[in-house]
C-alpha positions as a LaTeX table, in Angstrom:
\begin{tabular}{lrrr}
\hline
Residue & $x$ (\AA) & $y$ (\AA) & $z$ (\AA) \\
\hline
Unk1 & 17.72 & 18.71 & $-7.87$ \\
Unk2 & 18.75 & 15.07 & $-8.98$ \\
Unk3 & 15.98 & 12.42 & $-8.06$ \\
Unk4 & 17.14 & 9.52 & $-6.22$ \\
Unk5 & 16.10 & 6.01 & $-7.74$ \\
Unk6 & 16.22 & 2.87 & $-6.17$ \\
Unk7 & 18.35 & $-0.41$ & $-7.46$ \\
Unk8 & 15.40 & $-1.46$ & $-9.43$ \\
Unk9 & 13.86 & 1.63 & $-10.54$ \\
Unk10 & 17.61 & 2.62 & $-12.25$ \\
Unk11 & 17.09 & $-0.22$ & $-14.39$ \\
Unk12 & 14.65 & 1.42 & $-16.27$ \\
Unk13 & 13.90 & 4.10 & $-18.80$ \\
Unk14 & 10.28 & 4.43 & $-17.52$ \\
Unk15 & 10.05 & 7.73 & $-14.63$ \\
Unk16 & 9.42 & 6.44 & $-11.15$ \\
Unk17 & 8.58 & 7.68 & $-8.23$ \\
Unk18 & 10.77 & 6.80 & $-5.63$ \\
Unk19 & 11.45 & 10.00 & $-3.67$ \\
Unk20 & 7.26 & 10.86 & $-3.85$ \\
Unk21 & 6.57 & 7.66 & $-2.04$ \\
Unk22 & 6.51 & 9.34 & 1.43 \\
Unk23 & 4.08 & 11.71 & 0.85 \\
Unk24 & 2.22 & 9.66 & $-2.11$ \\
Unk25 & $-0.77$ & 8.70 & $-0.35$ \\
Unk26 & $-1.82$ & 12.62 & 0.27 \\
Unk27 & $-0.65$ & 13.82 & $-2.86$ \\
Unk28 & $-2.00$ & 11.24 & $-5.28$ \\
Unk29 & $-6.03$ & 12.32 & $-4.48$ \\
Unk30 & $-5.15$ & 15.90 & $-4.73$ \\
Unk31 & $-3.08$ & 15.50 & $-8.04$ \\
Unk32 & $-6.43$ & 13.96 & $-9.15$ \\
Unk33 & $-8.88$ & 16.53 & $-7.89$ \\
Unk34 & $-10.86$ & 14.26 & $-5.56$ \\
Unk35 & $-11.77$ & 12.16 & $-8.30$ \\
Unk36 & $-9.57$ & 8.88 & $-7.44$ \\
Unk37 & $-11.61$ & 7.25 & $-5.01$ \\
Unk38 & $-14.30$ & 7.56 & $-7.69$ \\
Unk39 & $-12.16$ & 6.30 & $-10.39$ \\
Unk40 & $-10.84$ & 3.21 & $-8.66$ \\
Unk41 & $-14.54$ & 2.01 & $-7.85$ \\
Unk42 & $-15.20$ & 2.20 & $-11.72$ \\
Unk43 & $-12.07$ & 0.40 & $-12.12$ \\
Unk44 & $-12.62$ & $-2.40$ & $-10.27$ \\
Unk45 & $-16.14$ & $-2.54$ & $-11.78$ \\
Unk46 & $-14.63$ & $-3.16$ & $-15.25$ \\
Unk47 & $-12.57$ & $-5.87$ & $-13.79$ \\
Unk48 & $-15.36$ & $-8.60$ & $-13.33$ \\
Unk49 & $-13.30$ & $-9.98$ & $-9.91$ \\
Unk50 & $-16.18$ & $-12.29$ & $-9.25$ \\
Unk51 & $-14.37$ & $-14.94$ & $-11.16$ \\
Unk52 & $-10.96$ & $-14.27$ & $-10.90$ \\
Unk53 & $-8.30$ & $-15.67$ & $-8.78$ \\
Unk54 & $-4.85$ & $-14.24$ & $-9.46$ \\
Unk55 & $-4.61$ & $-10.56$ & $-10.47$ \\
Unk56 & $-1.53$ & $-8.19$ & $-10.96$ \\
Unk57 & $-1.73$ & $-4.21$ & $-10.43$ \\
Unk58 & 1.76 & $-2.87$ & $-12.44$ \\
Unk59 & 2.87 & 0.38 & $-11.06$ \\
Unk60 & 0.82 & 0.15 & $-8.05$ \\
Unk61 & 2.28 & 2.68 & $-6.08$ \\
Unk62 & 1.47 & 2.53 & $-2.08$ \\
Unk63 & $-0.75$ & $-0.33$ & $-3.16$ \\
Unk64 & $-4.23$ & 1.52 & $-1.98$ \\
Unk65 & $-6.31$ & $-0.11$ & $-5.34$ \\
Unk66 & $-3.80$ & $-3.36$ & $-5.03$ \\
Unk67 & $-5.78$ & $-3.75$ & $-1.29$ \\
Unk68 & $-8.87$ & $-3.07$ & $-3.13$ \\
Unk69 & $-8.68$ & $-5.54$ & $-5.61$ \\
Unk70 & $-8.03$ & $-7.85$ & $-3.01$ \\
Unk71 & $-10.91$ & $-6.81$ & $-0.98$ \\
Unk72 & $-13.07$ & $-6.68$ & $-3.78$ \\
Unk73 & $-12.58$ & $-10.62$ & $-5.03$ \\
Unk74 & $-13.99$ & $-13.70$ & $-3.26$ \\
Unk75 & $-13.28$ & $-14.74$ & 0.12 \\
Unk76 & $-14.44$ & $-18.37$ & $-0.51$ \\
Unk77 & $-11.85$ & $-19.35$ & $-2.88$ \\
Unk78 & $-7.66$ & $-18.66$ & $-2.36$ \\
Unk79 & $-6.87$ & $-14.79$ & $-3.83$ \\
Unk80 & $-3.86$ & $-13.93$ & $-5.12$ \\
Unk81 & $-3.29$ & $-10.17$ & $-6.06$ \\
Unk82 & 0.48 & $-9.02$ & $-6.92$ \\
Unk83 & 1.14 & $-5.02$ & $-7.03$ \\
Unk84 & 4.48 & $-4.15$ & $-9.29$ \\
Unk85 & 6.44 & $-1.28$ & $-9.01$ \\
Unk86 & 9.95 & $-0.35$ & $-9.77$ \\
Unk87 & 10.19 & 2.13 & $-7.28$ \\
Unk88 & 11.33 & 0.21 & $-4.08$ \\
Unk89 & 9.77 & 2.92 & $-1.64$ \\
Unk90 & 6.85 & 2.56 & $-2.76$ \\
Unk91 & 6.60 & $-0.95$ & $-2.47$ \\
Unk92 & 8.16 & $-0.87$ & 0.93 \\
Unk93 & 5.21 & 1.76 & 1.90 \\
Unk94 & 2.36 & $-0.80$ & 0.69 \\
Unk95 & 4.27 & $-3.60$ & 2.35 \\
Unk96 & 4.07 & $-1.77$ & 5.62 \\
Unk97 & 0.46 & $-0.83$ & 5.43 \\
Unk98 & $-0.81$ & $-4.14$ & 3.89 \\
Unk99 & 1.28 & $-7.04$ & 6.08 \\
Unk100 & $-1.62$ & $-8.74$ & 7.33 \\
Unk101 & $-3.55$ & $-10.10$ & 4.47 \\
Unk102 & $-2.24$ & $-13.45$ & 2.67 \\
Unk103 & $-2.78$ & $-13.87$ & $-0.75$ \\
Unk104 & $-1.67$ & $-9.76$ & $-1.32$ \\
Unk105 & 1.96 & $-9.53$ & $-2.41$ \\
Unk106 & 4.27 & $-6.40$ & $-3.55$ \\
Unk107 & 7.21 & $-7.02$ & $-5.50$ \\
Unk108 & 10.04 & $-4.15$ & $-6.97$ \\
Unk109 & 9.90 & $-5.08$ & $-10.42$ \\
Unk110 & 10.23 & $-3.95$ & $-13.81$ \\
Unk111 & 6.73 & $-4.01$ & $-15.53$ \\
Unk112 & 8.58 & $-4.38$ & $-18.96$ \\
Unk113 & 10.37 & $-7.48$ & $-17.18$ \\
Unk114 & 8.13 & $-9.15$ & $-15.20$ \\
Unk115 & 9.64 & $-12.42$ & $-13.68$ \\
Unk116 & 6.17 & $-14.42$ & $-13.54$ \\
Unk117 & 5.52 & $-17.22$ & $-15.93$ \\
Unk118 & 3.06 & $-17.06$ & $-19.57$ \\
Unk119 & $-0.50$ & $-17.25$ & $-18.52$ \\
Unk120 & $-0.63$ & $-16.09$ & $-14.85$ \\
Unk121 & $-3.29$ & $-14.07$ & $-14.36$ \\
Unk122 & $-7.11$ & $-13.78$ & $-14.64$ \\
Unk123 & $-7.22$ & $-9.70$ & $-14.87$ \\
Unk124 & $-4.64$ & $-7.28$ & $-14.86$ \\
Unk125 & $-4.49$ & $-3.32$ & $-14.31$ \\
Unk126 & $-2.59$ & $-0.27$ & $-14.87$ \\
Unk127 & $-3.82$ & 3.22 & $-13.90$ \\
Unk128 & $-2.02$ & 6.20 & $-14.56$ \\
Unk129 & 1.41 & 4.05 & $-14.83$ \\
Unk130 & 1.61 & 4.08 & $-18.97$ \\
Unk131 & 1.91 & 7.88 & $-19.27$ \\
Unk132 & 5.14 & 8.03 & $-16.99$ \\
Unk133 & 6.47 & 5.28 & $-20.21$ \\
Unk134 & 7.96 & 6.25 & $-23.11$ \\
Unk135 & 6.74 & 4.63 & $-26.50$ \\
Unk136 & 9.17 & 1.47 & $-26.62$ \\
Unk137 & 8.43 & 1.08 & $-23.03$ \\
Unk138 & 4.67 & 1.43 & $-23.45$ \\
Unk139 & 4.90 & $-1.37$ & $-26.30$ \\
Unk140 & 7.34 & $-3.51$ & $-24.54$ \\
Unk141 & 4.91 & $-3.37$ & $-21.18$ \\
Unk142 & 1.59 & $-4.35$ & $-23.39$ \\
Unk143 & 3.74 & $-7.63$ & $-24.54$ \\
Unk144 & 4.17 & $-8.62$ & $-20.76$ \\
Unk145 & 0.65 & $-7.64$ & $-20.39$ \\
Unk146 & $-0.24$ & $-10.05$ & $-22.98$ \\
Unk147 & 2.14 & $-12.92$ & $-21.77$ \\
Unk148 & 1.81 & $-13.26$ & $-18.27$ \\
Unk149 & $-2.40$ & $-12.97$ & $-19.19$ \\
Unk150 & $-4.09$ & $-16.25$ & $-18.72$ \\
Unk151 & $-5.84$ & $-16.65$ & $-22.35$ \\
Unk152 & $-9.83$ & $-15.72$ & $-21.63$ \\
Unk153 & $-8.64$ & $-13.16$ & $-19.20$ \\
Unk154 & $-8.47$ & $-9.39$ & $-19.34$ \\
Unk155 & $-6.78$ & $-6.21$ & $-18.56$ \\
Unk156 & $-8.00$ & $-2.34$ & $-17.11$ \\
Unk157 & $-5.69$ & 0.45 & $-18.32$ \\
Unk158 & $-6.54$ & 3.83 & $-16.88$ \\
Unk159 & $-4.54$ & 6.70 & $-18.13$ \\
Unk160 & $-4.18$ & 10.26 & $-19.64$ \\
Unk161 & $-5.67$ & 9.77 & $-23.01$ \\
Unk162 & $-6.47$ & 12.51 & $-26.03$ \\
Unk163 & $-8.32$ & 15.31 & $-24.60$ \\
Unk164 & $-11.88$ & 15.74 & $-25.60$ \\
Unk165 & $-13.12$ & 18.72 & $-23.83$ \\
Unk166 & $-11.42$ & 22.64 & $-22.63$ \\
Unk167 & $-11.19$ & 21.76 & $-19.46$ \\
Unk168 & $-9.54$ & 18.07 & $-20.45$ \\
Unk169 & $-7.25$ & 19.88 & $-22.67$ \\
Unk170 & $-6.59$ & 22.25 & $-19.74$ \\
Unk171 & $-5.88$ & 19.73 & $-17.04$ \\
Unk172 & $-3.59$ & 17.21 & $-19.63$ \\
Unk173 & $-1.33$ & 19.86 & $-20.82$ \\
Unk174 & $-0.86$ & 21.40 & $-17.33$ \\
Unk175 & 0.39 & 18.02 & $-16.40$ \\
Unk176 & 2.78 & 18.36 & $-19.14$ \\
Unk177 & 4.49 & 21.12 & $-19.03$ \\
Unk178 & 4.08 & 20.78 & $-15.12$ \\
Unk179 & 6.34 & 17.74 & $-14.96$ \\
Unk180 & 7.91 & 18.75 & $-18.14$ \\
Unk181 & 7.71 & 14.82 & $-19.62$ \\
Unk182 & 7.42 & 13.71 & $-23.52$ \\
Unk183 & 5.99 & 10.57 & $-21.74$ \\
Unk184 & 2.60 & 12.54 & $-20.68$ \\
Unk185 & 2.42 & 14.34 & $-24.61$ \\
Unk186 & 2.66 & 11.07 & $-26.35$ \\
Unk187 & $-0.59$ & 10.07 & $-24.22$ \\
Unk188 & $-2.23$ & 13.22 & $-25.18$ \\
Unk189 & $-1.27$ & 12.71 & $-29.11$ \\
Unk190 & $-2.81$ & 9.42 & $-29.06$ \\
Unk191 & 0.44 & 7.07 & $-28.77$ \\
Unk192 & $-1.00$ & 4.79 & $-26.06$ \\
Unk193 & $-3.62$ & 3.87 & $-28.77$ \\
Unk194 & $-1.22$ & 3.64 & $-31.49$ \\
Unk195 & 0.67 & 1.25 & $-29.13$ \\
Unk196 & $-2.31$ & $-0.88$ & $-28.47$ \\
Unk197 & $-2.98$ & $-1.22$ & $-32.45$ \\
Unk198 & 0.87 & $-2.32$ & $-33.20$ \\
Unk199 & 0.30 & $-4.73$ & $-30.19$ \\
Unk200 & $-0.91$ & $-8.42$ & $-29.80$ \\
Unk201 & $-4.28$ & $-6.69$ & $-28.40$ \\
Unk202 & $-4.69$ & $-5.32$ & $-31.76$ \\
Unk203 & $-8.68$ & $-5.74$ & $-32.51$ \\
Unk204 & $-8.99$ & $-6.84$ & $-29.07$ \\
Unk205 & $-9.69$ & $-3.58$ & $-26.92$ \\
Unk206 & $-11.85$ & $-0.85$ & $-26.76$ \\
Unk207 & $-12.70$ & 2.25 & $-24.30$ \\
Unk208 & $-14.90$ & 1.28 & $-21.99$ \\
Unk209 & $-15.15$ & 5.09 & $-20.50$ \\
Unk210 & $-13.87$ & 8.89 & $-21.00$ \\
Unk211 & $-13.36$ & 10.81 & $-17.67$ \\
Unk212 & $-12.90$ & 14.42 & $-16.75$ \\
Unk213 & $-12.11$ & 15.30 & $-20.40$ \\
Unk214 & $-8.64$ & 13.89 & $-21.10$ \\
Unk215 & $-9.13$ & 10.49 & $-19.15$ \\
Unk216 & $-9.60$ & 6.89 & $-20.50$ \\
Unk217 & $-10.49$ & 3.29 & $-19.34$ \\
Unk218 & $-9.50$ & 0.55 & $-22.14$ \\
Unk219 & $-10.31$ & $-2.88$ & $-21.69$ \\
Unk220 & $-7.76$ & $-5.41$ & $-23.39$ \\
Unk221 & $-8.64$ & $-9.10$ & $-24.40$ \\
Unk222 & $-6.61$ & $-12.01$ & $-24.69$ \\
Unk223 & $-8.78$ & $-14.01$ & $-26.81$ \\
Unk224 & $-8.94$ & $-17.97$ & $-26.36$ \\
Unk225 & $-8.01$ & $-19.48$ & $-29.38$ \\
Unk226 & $-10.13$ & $-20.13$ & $-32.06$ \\
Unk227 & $-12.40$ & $-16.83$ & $-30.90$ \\
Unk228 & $-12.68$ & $-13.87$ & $-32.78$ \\
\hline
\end{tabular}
């Protein structure tokens, strides 16, 4: 059965979501064995929001950790959190269940395009958006990543990583031949690390965490210049 994309989401290599977006919000926790709720909460611990002003969530989906993030930051100084995604349902979903709080934007976007100007943002954050990218995109994304990042600033990636355990192993490869996407085996060979090496994060990241056995949280660093 053919998928139907959205305007923006069609401009794109990267798989989206589009025709998921209606039942996203029930299916996402149960894709993820209970263990999102969980995940997000370490997420936005790794962040540091308590001094950070502008952050952007790319491939936010419904926008549930986009409201978090918001939540999460200081109410006595103005917030501005942006949540990216190319499929258009989705965003129109998190633009229907978030209307009332200012300072919390969705845009349809393309992550590997983003229309916001060099050194935007204090923090940004990605989870489980760079296995659904092939390797250009996954490089191409990072260098927007690195642009739009205010120097000083940092960024959370949470995704499908090398598997370290059975049950990792297990879970990862399901996935794969589940959806039946090269995207989700270059993860799981180690090609979202090999991206971050060939990228301008080079030397500045690490893995903060390993989760559930094929599950990692990298922090990236945009260094200020004249820091090592």
């Amino acid at each position: 059965m053919t998928k139907t994309r959205s305007i923006c989401a069609s401009k794109t290599e990267g798989v989206t979501l589009d025709h998921a977006a209606g039942l996203y919000d029930i299916l996402s926790p149960m894709m993820m064995l209970g263990a999102e709720r969980r995940l997000h909460r370490e997420v936005l611990s790794c962040l540091g929001l308590h001094n950070a002003t502008s952050v952007l969530d790319i491939g936010c989906g419904t926008g549930t950790l986009t409201k978090d993030i918001f939540e999460a930051m200081s109410a006595d100084r103005a917030r501005w959190v942006v949540g990216i995604d190319a499929a258009e349902e989705m965003i129109r979903k998190a633009n229907r269940k978030y209307t009332d709080r200012k300072g919390l934007q969705f845009d349809a976007v393309l992550a590997e395009d983003l229309p916001y100007p060099a050194d935007t943002f204090d923090r940004i954050v990605s989870t489980f958006f760079f296995h659904h990218l092939n390797y250009k995109l996954k490089k191409s994304v990072m260098s927007e990543m690195w642009r739009t990042m205010r120097p000083g600033g940092t960024a959370i990636i949470l995704d499908v990583d090398i598997p370290y355990s059975l049950w990792g192993r297990l879970c990862a490869y399901s996935g794969y031949w589940l959806f039946e996407q090269n995207e989700i085996k270059e993860n799981i060979d180690g090609k979202l690390r090999t991206a971050l090496m060939e990228s301008e994060f080079a030397g500045n990241w690490d893995i903060l965490s390993r989760r559930s056995g094929y599950l990692s949280i990298f922090e990236l660093r945009k260094t200020i210049k004249g820091e090592s």
